[in-house]
KEKE-3310 file (N, C-alpha, C; in steps of 0.2 Angstrom, whole numbers, plus 5000, padded with zeros to 4 digits):
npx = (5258:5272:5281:5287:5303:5305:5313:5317:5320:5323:5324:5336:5344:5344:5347:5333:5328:5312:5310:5300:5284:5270:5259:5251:5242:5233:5229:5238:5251:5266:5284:5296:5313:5329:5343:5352:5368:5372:5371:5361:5343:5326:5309:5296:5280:5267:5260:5266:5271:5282:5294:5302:5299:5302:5300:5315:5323:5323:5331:5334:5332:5341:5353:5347:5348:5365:5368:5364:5371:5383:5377:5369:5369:5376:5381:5394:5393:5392:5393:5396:5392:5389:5379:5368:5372:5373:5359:5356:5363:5355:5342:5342:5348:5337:5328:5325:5328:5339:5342:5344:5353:5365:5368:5370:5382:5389:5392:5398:5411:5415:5415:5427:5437:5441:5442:5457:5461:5464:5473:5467:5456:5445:5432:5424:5410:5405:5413:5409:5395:5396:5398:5389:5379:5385:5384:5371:5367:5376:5374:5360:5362:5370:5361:5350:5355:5361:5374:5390:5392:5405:5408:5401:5410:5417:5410:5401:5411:5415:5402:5402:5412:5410:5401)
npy = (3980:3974:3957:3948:3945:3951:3959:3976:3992:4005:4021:4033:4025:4011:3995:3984:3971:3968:3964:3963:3964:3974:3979:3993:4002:4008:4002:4005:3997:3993:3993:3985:3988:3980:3987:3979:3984:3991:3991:3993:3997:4000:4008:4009:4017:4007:4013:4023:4039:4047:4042:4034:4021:4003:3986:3975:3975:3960:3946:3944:3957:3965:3960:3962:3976:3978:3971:3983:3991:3998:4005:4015:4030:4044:4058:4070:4081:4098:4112:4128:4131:4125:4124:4119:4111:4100:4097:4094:4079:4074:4073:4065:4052:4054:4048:4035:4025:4013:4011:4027:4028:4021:4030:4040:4038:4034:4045:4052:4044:4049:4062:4062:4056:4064:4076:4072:4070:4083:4087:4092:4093:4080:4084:4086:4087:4079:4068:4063:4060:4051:4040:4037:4034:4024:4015:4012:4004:3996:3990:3985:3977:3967:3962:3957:3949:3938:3940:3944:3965:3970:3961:3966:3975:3970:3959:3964:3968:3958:3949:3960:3957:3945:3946)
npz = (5021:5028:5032:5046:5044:5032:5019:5017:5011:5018:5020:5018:5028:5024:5020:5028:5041:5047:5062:5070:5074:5079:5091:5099:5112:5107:5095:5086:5073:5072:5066:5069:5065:5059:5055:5041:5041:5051:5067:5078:5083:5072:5077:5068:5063:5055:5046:5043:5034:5034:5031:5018:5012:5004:4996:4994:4980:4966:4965:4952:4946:4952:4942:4930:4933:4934:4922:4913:4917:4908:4898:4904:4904:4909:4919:4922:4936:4938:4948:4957:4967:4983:4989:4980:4975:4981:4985:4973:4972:4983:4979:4970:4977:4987:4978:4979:4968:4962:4948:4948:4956:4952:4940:4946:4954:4945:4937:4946:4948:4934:4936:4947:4939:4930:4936:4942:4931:4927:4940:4949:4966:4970:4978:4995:4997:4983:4987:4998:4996:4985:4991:4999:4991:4983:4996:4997:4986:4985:4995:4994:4982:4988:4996:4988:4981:4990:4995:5002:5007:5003:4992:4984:4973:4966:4963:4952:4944:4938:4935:4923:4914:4910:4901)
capx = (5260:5278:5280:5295:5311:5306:5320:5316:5322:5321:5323:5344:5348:5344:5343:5332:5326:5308:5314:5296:5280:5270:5253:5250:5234:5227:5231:5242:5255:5273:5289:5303:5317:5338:5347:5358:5374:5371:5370:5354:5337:5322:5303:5293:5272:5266:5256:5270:5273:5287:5302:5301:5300:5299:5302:5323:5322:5324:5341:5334:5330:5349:5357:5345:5354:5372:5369:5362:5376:5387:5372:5367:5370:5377:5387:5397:5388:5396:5389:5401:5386:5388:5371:5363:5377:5369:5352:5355:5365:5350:5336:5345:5347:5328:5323:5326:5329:5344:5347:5346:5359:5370:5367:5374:5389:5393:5392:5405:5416:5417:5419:5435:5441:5439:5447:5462:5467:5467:5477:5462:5455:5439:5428:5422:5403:5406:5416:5402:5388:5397:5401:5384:5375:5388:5384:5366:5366:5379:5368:5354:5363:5371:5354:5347:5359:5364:5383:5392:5392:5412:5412:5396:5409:5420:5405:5398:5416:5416:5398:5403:5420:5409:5396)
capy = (3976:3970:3952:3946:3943:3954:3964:3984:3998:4010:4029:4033:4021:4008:3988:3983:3967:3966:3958:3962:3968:3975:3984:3999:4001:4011:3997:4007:3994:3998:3988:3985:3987:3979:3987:3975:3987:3996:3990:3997:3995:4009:4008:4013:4015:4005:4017:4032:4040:4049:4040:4031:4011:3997:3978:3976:3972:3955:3943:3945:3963:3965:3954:3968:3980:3977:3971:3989:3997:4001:4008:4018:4036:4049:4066:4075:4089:4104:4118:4130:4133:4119:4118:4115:4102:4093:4096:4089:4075:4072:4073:4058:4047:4052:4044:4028:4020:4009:4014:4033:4029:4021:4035:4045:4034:4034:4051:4055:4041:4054:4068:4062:4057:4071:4081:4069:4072:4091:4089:4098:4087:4080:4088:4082:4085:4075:4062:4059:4058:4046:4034:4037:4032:4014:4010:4013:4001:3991:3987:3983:3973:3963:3959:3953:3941:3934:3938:3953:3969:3970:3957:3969:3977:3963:3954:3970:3967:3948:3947:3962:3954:3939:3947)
capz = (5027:5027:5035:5049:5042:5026:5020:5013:5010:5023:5018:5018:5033:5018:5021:5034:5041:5050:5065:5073:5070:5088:5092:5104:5116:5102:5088:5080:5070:5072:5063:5073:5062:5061:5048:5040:5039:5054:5074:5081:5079:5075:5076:5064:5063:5049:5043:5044:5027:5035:5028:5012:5012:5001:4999:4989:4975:4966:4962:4944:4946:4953:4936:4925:4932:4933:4913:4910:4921:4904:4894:4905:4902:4917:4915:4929:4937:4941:4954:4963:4974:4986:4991:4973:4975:4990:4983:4965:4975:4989:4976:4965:4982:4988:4972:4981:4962:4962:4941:4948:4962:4947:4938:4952:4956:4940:4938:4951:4945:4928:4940:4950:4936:4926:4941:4945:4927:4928:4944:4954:4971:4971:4984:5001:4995:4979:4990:5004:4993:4980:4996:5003:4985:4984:5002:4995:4981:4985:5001:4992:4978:4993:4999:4983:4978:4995:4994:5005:5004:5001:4987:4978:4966:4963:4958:4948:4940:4935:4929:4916:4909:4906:4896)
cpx = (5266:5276:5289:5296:5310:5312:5317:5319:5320:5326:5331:5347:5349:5343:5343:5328:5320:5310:5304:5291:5274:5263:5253:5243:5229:5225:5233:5248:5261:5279:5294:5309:5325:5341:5354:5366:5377:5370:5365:5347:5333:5315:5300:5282:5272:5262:5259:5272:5280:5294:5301:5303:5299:5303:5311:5318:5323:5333:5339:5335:5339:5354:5355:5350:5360:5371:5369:5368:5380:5383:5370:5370:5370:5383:5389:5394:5393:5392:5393:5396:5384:5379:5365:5365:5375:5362:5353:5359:5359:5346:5339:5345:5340:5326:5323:5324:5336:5347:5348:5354:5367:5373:5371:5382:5392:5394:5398:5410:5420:5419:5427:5439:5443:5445:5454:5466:5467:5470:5472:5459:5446:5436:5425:5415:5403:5409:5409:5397:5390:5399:5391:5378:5379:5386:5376:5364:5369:5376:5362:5354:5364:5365:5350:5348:5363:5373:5383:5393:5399:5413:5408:5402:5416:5415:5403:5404:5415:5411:5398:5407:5417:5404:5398)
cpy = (3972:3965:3952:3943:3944:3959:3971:3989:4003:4019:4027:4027:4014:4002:3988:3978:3968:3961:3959:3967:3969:3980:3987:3998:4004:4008:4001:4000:3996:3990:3989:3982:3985:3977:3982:3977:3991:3991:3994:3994:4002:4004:4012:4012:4013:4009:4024:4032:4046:4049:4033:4023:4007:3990:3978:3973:3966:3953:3946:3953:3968:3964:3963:3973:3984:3973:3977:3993:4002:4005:4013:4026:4040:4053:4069:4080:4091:4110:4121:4131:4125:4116:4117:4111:4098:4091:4093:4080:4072:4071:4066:4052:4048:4049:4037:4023:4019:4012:4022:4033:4026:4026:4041:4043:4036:4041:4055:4052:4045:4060:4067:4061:4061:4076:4082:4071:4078:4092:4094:4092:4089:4082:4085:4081:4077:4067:4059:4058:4051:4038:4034:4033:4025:4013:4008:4006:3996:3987:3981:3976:3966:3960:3956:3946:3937:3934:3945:3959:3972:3966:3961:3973:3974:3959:3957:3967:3961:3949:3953:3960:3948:3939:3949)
cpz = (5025:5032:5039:5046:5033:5025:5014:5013:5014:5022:5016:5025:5028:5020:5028:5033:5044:5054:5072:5073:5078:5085:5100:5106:5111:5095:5083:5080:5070:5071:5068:5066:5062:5052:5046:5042:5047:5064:5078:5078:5077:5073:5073:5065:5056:5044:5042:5034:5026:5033:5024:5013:5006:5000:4994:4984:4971:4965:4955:4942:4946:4947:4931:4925:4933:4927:4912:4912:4914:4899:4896:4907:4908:4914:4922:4929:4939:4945:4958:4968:4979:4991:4985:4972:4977:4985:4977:4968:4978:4984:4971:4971:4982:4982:4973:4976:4963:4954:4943:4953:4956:4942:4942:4952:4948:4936:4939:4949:4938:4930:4944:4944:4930:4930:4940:4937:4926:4935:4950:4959:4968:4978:4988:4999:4991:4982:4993:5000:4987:4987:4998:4996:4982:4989:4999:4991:4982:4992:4999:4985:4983:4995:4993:4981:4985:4995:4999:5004:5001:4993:4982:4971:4961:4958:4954:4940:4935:4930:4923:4913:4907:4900:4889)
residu = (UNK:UNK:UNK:UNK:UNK:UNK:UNK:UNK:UNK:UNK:UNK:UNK:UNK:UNK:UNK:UNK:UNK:UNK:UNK:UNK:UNK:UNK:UNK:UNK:UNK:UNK:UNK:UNK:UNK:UNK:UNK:UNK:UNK:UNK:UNK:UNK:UNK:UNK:UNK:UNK:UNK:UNK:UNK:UNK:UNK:UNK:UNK:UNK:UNK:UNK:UNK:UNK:UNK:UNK:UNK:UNK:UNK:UNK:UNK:UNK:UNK:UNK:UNK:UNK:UNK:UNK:UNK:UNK:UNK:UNK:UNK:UNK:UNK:UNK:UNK:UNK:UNK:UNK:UNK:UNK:UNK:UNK:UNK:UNK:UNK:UNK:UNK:UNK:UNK:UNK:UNK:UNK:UNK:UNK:UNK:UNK:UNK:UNK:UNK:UNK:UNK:UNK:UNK:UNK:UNK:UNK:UNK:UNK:UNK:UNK:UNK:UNK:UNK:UNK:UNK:UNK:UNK:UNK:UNK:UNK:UNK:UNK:UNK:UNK:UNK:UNK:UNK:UNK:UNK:UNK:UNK:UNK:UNK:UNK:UNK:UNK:UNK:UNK:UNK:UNK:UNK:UNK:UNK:UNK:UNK:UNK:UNK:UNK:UNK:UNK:UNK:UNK:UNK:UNK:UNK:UNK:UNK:UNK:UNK:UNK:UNK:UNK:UNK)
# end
């Protein structure tokens, strides 16, 4: 059971506040959800295993890692079959771990530039997923440490320059 004015992880739509927690004539439990990033709300049943939840993670948990970011090991994919593309993409986001979505990003970050120096364009897939796995992260980072989601990779920036 999440508590109002908890903040979790709600599937791909990503940070959500508990803005109100409700029962139906059958006592079923249902979340009233307000995504941070996003204007709308959604209801969910407390008991749905439909779409993936859990509480962010901590400020410390956050520091962890963005320390670890330079350690961590990621390699450009390549797939001319753009739907192993998606699917090797989508199965890295569905793993709603923050080190796998680093893993990702940084990934793609080796791919564009990989590309950009052979003069070849990075690919709409490879775009939309490398923006959809920072909004991801950097959402969630944004929510840990109290700061906003714009400043997440300024800030990512400073505390490695000082380490």
């Amino acid at each position: 059971m999440y508590e109002i004015g908890s903040l979790i992880l709600y599937g791909r739509t990503g940070i959500c506040r508990v803005d109100s927690i409700s029962e139906n004539a059958d006592s079923q439990i249902f979340y009233t959800l307000k995504p941070l990033y996003q204007s709308c709300s959604i209801t969910i049943p407390a008991e749905s295993d439909k779409v993936f939840t859990r509480p962010i993670i901590s400020a410390d948990e956050a520091h962890r890692l963005i320390d670890t970011m330079p350690s961590l090991q990621a390699e450009p994919y390549y797939n001319r079959n753009l739907n192993q593309l998606r699917e090797h993409y989508r199965s890295c986001i569905d793993s709603h771990s923050c080190e796998e979505l680093i893993r990702l990003t940084k990934s793609l970050y080796l791919k564009r530039t990989e590309m950009e120096s052979t003069k070849r364009k990075f690919g709409a897939v490879d775009e939309r997923f490398m923006r959809e796995a920072e909004d991801l992260l950097f959402g969630e980072f944004a929510a840990a440490l109290g700061i906003e989601r714009e400043n997440v990779r300024n800030y990512i920036a400073d505390r490695l320059a000082m380490a």
